[in-house]
PyMOL Python script that loads the backbone (N, CA, C, O; Angstrom):
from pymol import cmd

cmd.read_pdbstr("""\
ATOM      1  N   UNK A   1      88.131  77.280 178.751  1.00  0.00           N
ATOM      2  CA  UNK A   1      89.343  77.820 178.156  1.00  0.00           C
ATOM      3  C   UNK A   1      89.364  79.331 178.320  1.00  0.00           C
ATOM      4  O   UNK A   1      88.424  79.974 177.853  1.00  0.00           O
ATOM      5  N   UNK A   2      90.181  79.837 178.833  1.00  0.00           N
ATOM      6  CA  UNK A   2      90.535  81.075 178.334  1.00  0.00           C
ATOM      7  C   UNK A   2      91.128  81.779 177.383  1.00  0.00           C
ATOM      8  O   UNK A   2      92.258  81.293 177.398  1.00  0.00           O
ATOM      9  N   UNK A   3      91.124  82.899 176.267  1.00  0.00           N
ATOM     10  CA  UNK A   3      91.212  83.797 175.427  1.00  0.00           C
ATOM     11  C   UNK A   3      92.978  83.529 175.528  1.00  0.00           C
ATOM     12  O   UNK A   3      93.409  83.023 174.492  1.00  0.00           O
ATOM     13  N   UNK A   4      93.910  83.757 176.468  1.00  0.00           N
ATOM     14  CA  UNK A   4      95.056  83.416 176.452  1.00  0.00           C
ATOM     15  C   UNK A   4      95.562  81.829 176.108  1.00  0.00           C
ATOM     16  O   UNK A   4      96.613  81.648 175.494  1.00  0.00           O
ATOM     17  N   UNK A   5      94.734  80.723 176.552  1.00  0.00           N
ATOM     18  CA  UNK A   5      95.019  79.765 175.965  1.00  0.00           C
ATOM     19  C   UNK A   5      94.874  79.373 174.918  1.00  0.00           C
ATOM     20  O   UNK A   5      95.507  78.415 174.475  1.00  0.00           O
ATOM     21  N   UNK A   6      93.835  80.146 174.148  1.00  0.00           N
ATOM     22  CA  UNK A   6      93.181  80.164 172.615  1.00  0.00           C
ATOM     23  C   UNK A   6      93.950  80.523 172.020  1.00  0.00           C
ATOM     24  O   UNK A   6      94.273  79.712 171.152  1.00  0.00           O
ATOM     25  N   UNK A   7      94.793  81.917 172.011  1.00  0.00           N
ATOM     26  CA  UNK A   7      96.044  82.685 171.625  1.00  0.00           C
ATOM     27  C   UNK A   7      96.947  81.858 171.360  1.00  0.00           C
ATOM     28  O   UNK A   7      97.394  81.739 170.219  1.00  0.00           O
ATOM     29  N   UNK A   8      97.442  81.011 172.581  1.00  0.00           N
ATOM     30  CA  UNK A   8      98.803  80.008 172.768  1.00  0.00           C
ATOM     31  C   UNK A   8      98.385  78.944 171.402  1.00  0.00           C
ATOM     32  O   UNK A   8      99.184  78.796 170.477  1.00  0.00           O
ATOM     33  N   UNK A   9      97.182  78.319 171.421  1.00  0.00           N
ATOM     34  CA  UNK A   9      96.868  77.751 170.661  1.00  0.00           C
ATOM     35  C   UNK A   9      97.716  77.781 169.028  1.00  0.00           C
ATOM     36  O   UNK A   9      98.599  77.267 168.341  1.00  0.00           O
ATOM     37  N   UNK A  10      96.582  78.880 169.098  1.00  0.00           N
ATOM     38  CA  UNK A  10      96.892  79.445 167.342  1.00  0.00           C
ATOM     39  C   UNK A  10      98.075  79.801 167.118  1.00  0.00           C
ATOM     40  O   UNK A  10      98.519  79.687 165.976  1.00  0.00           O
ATOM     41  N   UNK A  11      98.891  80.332 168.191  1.00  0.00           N
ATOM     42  CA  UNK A  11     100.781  81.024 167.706  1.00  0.00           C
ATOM     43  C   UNK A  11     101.362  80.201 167.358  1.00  0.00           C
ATOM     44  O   UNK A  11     102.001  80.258 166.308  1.00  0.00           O
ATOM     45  N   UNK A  12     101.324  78.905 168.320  1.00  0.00           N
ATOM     46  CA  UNK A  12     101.585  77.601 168.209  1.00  0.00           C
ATOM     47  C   UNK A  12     101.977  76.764 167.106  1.00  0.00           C
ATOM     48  O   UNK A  12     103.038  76.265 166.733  1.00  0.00           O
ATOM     49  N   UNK A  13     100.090  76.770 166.467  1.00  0.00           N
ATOM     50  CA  UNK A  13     100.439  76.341 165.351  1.00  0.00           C
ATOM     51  C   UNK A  13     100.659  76.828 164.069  1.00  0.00           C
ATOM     52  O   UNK A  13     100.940  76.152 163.080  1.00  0.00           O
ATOM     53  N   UNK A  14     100.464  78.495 164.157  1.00  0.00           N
ATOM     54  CA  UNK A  14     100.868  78.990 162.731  1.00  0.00           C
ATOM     55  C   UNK A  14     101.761  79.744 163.469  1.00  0.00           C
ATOM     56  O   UNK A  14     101.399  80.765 164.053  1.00  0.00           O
ATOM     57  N   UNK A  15     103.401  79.146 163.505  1.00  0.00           N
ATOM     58  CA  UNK A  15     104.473  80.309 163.801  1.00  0.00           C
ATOM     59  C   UNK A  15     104.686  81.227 163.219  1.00  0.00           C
ATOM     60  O   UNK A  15     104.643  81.295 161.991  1.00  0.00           O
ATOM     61  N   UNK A  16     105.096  82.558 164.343  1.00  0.00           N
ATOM     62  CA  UNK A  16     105.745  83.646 163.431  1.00  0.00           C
ATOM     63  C   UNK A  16     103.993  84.550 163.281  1.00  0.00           C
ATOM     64  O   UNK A  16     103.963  85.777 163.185  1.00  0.00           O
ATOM     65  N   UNK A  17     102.956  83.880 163.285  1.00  0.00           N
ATOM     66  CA  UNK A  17     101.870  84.629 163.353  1.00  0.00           C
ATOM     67  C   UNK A  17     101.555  85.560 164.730  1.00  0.00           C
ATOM     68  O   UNK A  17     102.266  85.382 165.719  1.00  0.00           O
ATOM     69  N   UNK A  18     100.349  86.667 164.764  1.00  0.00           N
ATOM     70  CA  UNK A  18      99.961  87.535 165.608  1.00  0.00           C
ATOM     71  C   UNK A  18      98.496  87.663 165.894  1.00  0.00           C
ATOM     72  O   UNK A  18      97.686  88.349 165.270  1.00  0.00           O
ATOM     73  N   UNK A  19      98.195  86.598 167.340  1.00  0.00           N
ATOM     74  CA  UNK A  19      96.727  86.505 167.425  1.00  0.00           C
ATOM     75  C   UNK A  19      96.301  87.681 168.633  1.00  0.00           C
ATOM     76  O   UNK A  19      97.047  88.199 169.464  1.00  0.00           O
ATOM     77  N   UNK A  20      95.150  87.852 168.462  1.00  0.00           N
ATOM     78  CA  UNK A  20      94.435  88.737 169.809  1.00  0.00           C
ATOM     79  C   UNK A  20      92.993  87.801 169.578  1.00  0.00           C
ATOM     80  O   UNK A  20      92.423  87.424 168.553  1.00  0.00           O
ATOM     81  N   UNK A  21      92.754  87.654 170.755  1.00  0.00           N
ATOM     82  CA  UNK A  21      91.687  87.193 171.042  1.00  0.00           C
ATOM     83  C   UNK A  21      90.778  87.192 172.452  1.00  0.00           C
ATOM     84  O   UNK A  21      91.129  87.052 173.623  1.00  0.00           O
ATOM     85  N   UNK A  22      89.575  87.391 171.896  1.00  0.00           N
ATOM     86  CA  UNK A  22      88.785  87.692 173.068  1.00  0.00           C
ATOM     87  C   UNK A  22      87.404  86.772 172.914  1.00  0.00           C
ATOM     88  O   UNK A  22      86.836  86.328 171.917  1.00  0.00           O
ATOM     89  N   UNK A  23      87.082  86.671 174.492  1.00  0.00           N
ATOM     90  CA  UNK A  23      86.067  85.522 174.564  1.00  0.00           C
ATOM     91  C   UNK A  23      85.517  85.364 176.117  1.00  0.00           C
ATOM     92  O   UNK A  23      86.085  86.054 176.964  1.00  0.00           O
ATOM     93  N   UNK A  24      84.464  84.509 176.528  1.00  0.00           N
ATOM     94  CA  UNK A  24      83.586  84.210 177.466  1.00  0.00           C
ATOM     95  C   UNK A  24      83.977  82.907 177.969  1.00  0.00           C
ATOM     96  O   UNK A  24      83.429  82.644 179.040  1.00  0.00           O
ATOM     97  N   UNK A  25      84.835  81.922 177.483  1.00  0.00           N
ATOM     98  CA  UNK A  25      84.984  80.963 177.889  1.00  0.00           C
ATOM     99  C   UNK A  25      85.068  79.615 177.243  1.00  0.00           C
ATOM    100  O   UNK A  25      85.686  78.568 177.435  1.00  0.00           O
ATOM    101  N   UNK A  26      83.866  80.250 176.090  1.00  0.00           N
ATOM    102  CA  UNK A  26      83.596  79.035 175.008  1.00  0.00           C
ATOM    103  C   UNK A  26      83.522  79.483 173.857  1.00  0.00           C
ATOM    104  O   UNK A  26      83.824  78.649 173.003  1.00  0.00           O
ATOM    105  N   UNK A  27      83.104  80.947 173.302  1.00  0.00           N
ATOM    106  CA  UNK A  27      82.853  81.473 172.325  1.00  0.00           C
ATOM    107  C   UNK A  27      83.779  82.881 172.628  1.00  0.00           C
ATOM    108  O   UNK A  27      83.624  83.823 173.406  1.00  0.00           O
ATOM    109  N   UNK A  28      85.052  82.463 171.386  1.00  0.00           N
ATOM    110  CA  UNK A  28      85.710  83.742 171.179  1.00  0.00           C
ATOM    111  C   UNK A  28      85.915  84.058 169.721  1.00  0.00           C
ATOM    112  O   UNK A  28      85.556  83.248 168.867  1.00  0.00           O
ATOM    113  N   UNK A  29      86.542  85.334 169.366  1.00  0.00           N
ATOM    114  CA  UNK A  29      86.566  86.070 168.682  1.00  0.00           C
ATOM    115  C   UNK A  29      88.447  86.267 168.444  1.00  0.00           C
ATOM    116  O   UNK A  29      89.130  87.042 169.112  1.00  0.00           O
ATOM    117  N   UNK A  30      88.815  85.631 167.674  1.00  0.00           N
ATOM    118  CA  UNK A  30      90.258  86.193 166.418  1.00  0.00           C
ATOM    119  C   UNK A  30      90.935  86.871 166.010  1.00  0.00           C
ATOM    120  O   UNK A  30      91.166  86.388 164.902  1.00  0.00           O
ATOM    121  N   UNK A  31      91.285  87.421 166.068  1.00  0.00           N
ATOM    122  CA  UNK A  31      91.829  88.299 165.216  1.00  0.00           C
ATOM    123  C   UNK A  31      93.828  87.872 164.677  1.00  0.00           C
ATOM    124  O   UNK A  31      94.652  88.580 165.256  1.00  0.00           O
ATOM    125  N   UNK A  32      94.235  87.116 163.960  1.00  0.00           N
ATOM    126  CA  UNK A  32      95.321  86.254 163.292  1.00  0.00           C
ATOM    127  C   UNK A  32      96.319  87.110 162.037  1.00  0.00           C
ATOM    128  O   UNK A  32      96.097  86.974 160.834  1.00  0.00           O
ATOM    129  N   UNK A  33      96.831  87.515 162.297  1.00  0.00           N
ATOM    130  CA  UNK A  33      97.957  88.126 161.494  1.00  0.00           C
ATOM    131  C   UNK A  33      99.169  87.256 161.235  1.00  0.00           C
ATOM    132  O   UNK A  33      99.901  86.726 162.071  1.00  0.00           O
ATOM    133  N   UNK A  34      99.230  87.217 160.105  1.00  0.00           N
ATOM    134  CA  UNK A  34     100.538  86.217 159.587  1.00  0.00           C
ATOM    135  C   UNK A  34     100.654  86.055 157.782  1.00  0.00           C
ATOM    136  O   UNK A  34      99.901  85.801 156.842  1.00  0.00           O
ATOM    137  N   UNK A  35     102.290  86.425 158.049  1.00  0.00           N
ATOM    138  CA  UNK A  35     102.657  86.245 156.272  1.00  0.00           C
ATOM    139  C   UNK A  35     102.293  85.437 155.594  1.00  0.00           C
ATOM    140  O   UNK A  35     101.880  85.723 154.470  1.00  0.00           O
ATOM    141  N   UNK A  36     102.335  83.648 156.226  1.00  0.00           N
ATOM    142  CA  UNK A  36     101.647  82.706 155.663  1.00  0.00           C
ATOM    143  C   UNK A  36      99.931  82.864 155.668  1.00  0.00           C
ATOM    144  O   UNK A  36      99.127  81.937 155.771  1.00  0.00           O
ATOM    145  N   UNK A  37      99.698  83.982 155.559  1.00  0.00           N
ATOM    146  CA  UNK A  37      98.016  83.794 155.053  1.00  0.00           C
ATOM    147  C   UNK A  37      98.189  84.133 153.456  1.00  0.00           C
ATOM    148  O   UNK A  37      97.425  83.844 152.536  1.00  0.00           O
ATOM    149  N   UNK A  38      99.763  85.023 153.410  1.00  0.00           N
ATOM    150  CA  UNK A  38      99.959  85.653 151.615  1.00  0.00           C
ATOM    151  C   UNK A  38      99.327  84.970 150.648  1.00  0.00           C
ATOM    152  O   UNK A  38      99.112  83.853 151.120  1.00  0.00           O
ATOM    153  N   UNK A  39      98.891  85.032 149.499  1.00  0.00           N
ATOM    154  CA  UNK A  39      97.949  84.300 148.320  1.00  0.00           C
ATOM    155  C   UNK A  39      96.836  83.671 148.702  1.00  0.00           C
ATOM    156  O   UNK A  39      96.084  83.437 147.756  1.00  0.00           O
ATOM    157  N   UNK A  40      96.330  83.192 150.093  1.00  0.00           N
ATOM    158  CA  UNK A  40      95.205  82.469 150.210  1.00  0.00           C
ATOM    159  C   UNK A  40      93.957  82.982 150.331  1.00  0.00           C
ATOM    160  O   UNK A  40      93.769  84.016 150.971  1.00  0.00           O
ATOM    161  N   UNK A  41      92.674  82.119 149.550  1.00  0.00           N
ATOM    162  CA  UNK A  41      91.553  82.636 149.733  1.00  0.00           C
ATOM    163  C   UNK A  41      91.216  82.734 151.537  1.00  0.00           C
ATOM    164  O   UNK A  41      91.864  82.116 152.383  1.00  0.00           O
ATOM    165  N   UNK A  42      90.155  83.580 151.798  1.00  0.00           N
ATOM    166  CA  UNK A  42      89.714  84.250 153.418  1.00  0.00           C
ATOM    167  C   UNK A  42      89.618  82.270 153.474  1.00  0.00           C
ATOM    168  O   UNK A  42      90.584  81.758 154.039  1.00  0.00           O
ATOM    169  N   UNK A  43      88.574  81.316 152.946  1.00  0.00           N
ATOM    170  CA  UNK A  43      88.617  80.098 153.467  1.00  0.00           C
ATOM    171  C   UNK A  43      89.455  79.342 154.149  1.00  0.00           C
ATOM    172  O   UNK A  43      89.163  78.645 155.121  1.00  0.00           O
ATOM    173  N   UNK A  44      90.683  79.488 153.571  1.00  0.00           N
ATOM    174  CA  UNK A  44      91.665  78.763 153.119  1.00  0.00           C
ATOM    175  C   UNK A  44      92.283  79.376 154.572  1.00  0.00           C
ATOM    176  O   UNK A  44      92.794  78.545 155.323  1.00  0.00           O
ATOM    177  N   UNK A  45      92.269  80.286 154.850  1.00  0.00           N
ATOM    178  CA  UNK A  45      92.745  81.373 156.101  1.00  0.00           C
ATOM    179  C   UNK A  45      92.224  81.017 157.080  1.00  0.00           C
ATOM    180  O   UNK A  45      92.953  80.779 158.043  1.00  0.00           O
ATOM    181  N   UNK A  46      90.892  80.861 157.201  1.00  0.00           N
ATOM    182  CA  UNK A  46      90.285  80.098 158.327  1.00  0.00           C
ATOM    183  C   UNK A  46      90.620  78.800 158.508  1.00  0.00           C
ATOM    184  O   UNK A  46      90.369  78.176 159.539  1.00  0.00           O
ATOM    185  N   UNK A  47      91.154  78.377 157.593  1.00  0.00           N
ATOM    186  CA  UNK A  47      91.075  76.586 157.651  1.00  0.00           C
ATOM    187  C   UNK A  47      92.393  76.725 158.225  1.00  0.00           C
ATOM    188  O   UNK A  47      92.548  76.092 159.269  1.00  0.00           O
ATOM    189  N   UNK A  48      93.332  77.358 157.833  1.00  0.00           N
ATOM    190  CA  UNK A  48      94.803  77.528 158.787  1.00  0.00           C
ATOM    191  C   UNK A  48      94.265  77.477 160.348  1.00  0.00           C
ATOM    192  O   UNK A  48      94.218  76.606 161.217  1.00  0.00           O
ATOM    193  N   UNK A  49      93.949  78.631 160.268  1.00  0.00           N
ATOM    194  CA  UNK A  49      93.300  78.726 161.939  1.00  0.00           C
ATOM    195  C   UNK A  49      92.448  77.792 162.960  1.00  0.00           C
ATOM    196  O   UNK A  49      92.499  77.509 164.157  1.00  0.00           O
ATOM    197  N   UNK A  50      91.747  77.511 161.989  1.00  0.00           N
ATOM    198  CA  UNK A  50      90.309  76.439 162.660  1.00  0.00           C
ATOM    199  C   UNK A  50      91.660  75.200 163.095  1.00  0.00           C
ATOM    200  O   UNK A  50      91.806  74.746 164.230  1.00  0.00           O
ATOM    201  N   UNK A  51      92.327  74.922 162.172  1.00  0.00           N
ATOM    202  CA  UNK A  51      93.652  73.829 162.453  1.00  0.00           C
ATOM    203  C   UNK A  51      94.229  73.888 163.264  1.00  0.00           C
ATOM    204  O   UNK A  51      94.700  72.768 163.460  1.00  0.00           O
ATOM    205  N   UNK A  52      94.677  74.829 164.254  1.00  0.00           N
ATOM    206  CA  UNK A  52      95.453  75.181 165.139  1.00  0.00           C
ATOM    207  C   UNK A  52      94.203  74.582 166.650  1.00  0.00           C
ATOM    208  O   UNK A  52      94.669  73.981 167.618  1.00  0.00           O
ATOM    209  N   UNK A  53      92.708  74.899 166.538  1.00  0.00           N
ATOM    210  CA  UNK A  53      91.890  74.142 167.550  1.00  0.00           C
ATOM    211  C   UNK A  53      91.079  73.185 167.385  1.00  0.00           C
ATOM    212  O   UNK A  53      90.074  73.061 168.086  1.00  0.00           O
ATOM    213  N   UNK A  54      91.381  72.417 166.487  1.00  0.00           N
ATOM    214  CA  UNK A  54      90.272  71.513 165.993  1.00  0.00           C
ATOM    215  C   UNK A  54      90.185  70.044 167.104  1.00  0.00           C
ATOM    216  O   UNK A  54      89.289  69.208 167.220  1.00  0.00           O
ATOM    217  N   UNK A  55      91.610  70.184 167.863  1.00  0.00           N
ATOM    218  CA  UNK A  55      91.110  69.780 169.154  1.00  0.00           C
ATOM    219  C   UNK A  55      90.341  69.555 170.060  1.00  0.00           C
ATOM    220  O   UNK A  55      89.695  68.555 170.376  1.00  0.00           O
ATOM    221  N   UNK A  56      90.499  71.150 170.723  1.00  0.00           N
ATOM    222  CA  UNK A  56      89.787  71.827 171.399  1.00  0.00           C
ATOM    223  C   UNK A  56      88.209  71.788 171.437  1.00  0.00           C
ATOM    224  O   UNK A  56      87.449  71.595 172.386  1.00  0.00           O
ATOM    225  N   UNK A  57      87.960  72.033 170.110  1.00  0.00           N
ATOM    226  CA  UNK A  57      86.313  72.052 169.226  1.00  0.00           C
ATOM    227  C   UNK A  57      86.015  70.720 169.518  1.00  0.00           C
ATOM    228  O   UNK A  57      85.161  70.649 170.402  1.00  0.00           O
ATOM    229  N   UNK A  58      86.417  69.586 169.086  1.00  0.00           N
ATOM    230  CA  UNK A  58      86.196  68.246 169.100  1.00  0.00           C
ATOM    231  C   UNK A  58      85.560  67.895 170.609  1.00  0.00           C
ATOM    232  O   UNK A  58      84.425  67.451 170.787  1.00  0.00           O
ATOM    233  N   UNK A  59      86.542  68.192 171.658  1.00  0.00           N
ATOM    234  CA  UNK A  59      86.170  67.816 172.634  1.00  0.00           C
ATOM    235  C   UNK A  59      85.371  68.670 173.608  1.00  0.00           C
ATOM    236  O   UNK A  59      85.002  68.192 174.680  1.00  0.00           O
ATOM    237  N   UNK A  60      85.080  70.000 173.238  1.00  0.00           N
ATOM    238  CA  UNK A  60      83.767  70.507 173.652  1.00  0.00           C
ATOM    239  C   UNK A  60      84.541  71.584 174.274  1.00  0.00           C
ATOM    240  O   UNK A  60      83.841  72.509 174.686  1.00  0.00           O
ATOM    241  N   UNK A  61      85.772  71.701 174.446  1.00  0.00           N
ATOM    242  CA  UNK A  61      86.189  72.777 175.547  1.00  0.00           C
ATOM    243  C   UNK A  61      86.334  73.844 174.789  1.00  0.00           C
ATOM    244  O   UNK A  61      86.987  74.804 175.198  1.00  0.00           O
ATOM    245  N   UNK A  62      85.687  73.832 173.451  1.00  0.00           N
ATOM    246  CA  UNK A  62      85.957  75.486 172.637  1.00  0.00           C
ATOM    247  C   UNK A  62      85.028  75.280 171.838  1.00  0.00           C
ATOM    248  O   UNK A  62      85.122  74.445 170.939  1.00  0.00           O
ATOM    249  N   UNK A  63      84.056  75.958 172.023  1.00  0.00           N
ATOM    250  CA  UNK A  63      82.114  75.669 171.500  1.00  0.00           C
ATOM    251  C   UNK A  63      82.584  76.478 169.848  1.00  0.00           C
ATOM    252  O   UNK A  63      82.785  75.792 168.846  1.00  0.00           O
ATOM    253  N   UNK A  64      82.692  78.009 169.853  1.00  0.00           N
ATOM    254  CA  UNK A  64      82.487  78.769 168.248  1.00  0.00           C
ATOM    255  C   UNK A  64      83.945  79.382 168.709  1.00  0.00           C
ATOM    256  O   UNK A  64      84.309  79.239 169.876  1.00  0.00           O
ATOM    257  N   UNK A  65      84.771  80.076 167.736  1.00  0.00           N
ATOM    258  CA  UNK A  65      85.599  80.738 167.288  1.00  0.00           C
ATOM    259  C   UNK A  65      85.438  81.477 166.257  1.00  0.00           C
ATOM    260  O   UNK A  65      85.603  80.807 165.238  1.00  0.00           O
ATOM    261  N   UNK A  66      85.076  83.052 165.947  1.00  0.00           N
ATOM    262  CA  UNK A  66      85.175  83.899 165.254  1.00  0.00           C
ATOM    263  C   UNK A  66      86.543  84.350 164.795  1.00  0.00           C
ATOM    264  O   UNK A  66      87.332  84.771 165.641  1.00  0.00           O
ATOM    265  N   UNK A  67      86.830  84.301 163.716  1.00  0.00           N
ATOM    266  CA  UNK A  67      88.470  84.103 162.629  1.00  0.00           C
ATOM    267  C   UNK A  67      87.957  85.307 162.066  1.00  0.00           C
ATOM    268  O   UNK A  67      86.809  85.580 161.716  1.00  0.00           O
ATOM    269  N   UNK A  68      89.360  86.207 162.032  1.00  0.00           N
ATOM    270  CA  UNK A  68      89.385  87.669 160.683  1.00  0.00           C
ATOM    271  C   UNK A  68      90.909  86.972 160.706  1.00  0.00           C
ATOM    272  O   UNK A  68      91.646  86.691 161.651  1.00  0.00           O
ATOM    273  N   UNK A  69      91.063  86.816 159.273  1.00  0.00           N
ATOM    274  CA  UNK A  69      92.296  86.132 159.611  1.00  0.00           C
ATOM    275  C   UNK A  69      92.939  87.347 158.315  1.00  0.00           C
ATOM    276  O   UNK A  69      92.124  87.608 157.430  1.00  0.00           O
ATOM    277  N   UNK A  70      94.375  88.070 158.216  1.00  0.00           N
ATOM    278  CA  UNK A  70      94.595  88.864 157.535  1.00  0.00           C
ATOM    279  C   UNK A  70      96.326  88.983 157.276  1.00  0.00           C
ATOM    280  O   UNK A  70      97.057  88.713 158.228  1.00  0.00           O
ATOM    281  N   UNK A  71      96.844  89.334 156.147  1.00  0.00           N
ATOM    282  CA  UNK A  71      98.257  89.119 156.004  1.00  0.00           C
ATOM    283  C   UNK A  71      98.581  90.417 156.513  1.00  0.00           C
ATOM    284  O   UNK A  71      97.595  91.149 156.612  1.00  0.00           O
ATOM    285  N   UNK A  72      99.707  90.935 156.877  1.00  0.00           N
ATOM    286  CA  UNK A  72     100.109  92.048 157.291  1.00  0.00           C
ATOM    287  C   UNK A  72     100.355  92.904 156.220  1.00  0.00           C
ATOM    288  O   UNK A  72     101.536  93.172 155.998  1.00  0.00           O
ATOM    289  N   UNK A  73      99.546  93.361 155.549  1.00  0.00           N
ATOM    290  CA  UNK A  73      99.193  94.065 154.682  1.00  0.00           C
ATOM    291  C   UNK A  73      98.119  94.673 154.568  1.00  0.00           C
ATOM    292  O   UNK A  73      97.805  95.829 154.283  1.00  0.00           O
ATOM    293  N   UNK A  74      97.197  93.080 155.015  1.00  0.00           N
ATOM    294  CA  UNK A  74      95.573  93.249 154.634  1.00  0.00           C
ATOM    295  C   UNK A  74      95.366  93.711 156.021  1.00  0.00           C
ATOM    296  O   UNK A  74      94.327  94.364 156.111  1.00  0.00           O
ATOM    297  N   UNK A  75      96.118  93.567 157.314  1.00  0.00           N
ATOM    298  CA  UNK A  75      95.841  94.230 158.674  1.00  0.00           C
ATOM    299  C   UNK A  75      96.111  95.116 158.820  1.00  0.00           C
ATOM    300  O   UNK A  75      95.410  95.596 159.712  1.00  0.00           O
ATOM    301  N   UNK A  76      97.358  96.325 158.178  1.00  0.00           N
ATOM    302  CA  UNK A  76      98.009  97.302 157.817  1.00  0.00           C
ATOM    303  C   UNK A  76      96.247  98.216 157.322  1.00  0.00           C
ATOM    304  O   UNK A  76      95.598  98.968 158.049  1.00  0.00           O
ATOM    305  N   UNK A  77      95.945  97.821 156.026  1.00  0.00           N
ATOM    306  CA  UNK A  77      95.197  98.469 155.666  1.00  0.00           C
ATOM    307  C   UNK A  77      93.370  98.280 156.613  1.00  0.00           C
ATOM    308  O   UNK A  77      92.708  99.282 156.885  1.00  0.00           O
ATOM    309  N   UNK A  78      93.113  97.514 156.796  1.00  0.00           N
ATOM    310  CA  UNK A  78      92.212  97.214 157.960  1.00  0.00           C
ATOM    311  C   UNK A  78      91.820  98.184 158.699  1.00  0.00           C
ATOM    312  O   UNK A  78      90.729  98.754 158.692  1.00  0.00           O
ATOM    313  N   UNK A  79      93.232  98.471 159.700  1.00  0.00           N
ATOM    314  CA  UNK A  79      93.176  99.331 160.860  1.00  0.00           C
ATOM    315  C   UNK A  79      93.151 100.787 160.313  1.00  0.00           C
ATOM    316  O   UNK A  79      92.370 101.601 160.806  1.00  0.00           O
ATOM    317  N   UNK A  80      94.003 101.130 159.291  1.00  0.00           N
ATOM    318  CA  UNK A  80      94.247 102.476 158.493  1.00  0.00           C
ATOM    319  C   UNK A  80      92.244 102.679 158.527  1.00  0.00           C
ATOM    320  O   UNK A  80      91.605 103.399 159.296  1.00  0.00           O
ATOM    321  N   UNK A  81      91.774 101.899 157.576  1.00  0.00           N
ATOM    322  CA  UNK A  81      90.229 102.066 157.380  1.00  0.00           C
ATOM    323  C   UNK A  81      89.422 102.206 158.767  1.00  0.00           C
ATOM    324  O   UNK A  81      88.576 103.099 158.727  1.00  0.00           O
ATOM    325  N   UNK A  82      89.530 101.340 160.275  1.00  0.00           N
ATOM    326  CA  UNK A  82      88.901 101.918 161.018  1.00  0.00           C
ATOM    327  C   UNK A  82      89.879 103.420 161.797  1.00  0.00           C
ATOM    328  O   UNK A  82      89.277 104.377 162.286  1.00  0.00           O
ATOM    329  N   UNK A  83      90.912 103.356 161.771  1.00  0.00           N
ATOM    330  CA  UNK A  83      91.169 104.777 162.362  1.00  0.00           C
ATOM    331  C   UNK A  83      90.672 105.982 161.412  1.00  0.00           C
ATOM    332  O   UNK A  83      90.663 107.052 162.020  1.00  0.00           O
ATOM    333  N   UNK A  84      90.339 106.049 160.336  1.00  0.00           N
ATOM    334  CA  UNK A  84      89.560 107.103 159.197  1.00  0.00           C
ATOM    335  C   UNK A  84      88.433 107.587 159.164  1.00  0.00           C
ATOM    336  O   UNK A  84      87.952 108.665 158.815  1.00  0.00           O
ATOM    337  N   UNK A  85      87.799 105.982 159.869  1.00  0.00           N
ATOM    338  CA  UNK A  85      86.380 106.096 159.938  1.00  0.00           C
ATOM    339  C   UNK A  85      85.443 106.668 161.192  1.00  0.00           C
ATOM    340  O   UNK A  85      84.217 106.697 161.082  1.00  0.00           O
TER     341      UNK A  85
END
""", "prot")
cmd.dss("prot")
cmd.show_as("cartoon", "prot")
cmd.util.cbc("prot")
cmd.orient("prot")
């Protein structure tokens, strides 16, 4: 799989969301922005996400996925904290 099909994945299934993702083939890395993460515990955020490939995972063509999953608020302030730092 590639990082763009991982992307397609997740937009897919949480519409209206904003993924970036990067990866080797089998093991990528998340990054998920979307209003529907509003009120939920970080779990509960991953479990949105993990949902969108649980496919994928099943049948071997997507080994780990690293999730920061964040409402546009909590990504707002995120980035503010690494551009400071």
């Amino acid at each position: 799989m590639s990082p763009d099909e991982v992307k397609q994945l997740i937009e897919a299934g949480i519409p209206g969301c904003e993924a970036t993702v990067n990866g080797d083939g089998s093991h990528f890395d998340a990054i998920v922005v979307s209003p529907d993460f509003e009120g939920l515990s970080p779990v509960k955020k991953q479990q949105m996400v993990y949902g969108t490939v649980t496919d994928k995972i099943t049948s071997g063509e997507l080994h780990a996925l690293s999730i920061k999953a964040y409402t546009p608020d909590e990504w707002e302030k995120a980035r503010e904290l690494q551009i400071s730092s």
